[in-house]
N, C-alpha and C positions, 0 to 999 in steps of 0.2 A: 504494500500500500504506500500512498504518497506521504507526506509527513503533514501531521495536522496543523492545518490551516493552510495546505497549500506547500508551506516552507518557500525559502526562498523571497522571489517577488523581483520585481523592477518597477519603472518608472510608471506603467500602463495600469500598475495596482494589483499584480499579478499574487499579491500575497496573500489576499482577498480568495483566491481562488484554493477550491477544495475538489479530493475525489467523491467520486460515490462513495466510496466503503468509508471516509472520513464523516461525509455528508450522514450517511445511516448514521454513525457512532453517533453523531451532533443531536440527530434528531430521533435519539434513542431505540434504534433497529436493531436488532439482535440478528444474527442468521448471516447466509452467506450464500452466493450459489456453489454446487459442488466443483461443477468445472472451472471456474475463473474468478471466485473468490468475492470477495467485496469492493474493488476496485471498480468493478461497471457495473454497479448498481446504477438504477436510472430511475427518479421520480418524475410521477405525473405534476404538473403543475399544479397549485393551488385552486386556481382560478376560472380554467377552465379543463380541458380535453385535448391538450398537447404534451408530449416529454419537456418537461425539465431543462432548461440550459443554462440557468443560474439559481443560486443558494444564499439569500442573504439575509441580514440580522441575526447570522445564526441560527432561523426559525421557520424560512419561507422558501421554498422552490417555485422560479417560475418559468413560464417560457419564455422567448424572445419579445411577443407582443406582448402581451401582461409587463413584464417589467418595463417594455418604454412607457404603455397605457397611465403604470401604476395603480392598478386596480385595487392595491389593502385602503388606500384613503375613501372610499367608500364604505358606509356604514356593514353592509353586508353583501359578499359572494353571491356571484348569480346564482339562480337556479341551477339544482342538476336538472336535467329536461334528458340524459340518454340513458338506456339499458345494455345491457353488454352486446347488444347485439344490432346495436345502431352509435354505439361509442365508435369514433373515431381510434383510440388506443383497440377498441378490442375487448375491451375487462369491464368487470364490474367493478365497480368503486365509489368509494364514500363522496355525499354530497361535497360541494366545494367550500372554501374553504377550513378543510382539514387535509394535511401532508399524507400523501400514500407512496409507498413505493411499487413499481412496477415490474419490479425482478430484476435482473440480469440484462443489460442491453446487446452483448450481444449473444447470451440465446435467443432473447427476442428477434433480433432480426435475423436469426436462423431459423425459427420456427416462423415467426412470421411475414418476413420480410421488410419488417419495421422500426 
Protein backbone atom coordinates (compact mmCIF):
# COMPACT_ATOMS: atom_id res chain seq x y z
CA UNK A 1 0.00 0.00 0.00
CA UNK A 2 0.89 3.62 -0.53
CA UNK A 3 1.81 5.55 2.72
CA UNK A 4 -0.98 7.21 4.53
CA UNK A 5 -1.88 10.34 3.24
CA UNK A 6 -0.43 9.93 0.15
CA UNK A 7 3.26 10.40 1.47
CA UNK A 8 5.38 12.50 -0.33
CA UNK A 9 3.60 15.41 -2.39
CA UNK A 10 4.60 18.45 -4.50
CA UNK A 11 3.63 21.80 -5.42
CA UNK A 12 0.16 20.50 -7.27
CA UNK A 13 -0.87 19.25 -3.47
CA UNK A 14 -0.19 15.80 -4.27
CA UNK A 15 0.13 15.15 -0.49
CA UNK A 16 -3.58 15.50 -0.26
CA UNK A 17 -3.71 12.44 -2.33
CA UNK A 18 -4.53 9.00 -0.92
CA UNK A 19 -4.90 5.08 -2.02
CA UNK A 20 -7.84 3.18 -1.92
CA UNK A 21 -6.65 0.69 0.63
CA UNK A 22 -5.57 4.10 2.64
CA UNK A 23 -8.87 5.64 1.78
CA UNK A 24 -10.88 2.22 3.26
CA UNK A 25 -8.56 2.52 6.57
CA UNK A 26 -9.69 6.59 6.79
CA UNK A 27 -13.07 5.64 6.23
CA UNK A 28 -13.02 2.76 8.52
CA UNK A 29 -13.30 -0.43 5.86
CA UNK A 30 -12.06 -3.55 7.07
CA UNK A 31 -11.53 -6.35 4.24
CA UNK A 32 -9.45 -6.55 1.34
CA UNK A 33 -9.91 -8.08 -2.16
CA UNK A 34 -8.00 -11.50 -2.29
CA UNK A 35 -6.21 -10.81 -5.41
CA UNK A 36 -4.96 -7.24 -5.23
CA UNK A 37 -5.22 -6.35 -1.83
CA UNK A 38 -6.48 -2.90 -0.65
CA UNK A 39 -4.76 -0.78 -2.89
CA UNK A 40 -7.65 -0.46 -5.62
CA UNK A 41 -10.26 -0.35 -3.65
CA UNK A 42 -12.70 2.16 -5.43
CA UNK A 43 -15.64 4.10 -3.83
CA UNK A 44 -18.99 5.06 -5.22
CA UNK A 45 -19.28 8.68 -4.83
CA UNK A 46 -21.21 10.38 -2.32
CA UNK A 47 -23.57 12.06 -4.21
CA UNK A 48 -24.54 10.58 -6.90
CA UNK A 49 -23.86 7.12 -9.30
CA UNK A 50 -20.30 7.44 -10.48
CA UNK A 51 -16.70 5.97 -9.09
CA UNK A 52 -14.97 7.88 -6.83
CA UNK A 53 -11.91 10.08 -8.01
CA UNK A 54 -11.35 12.06 -5.01
CA UNK A 55 -11.39 11.62 -1.19
CA UNK A 56 -11.58 14.79 1.00
CA UNK A 57 -11.82 16.11 4.43
CA UNK A 58 -10.81 12.87 5.30
CA UNK A 59 -14.66 11.80 5.03
CA UNK A 60 -16.02 12.24 1.47
CA UNK A 61 -15.48 10.49 -1.82
CA UNK A 62 -16.56 12.20 -4.89
CA UNK A 63 -16.53 12.06 -8.54
CA UNK A 64 -15.01 14.56 -10.87
CA UNK A 65 -18.43 16.51 -11.40
CA UNK A 66 -19.62 16.54 -7.74
CA UNK A 67 -16.42 17.83 -6.53
CA UNK A 68 -16.23 20.86 -9.08
CA UNK A 69 -20.43 21.05 -8.41
CA UNK A 70 -19.63 20.81 -4.70
CA UNK A 71 -22.67 19.34 -3.82
CA UNK A 72 -22.11 18.70 0.40
CA UNK A 73 -23.03 22.76 0.69
CA UNK A 74 -26.54 21.71 0.02
CA UNK A 75 -28.68 20.96 2.86
CA UNK A 76 -29.24 17.23 1.79
CA UNK A 77 -28.11 14.58 -1.11
CA UNK A 78 -30.29 13.91 -3.96
CA UNK A 79 -32.58 11.24 -4.03
CA UNK A 80 -31.41 7.75 -4.71
CA UNK A 81 -34.12 7.26 -7.75
CA UNK A 82 -31.87 3.78 -9.06
CA UNK A 83 -32.09 -0.10 -8.26
CA UNK A 84 -29.29 -2.34 -9.07
CA UNK A 85 -30.46 -2.99 -12.17
CA UNK A 86 -30.84 0.57 -13.69
CA UNK A 87 -27.62 1.86 -11.58
CA UNK A 88 -25.23 3.02 -13.77
CA UNK A 89 -22.37 1.30 -11.36
CA UNK A 90 -24.32 -1.96 -11.49
CA UNK A 91 -24.82 -2.56 -7.53
CA UNK A 92 -27.19 -1.90 -5.00
CA UNK A 93 -26.26 0.75 -2.74
CA UNK A 94 -27.06 2.97 0.11
CA UNK A 95 -29.05 6.11 -0.47
CA UNK A 96 -26.74 9.10 -1.19
CA UNK A 97 -25.19 10.65 0.90
CA UNK A 98 -23.50 7.98 2.80
CA UNK A 99 -19.64 6.46 1.78
CA UNK A 100 -19.94 2.86 0.03
CA UNK A 101 -17.33 1.19 -1.32
CA UNK A 102 -17.40 -0.68 -4.60
CA UNK A 103 -14.88 -3.47 -4.27
CA UNK A 104 -11.94 -3.82 -6.01
CA UNK A 105 -11.49 -1.76 -9.36
CA UNK A 106 -9.81 -3.76 -11.08
CA UNK A 107 -11.80 -6.96 -10.73
CA UNK A 108 -14.57 -4.70 -11.45
CA UNK A 109 -13.52 -3.81 -14.71
CA UNK A 110 -12.61 -7.42 -15.26
CA UNK A 111 -15.99 -8.63 -14.41
CA UNK A 112 -17.44 -5.87 -15.76
CA UNK A 113 -15.88 -3.94 -17.99
CA UNK A 114 -16.02 -0.90 -15.74
Amino acid sequence: GGEPGGGGGDANGDAELMCGGCSATVSGLSGACAKHGRDELQFKCRFCCSPAVFFCFGSTHFCERCHVTRPDWKPQPPPKTCTRATCPLGVDHPPHGQEFCLGCALCRATDTGY
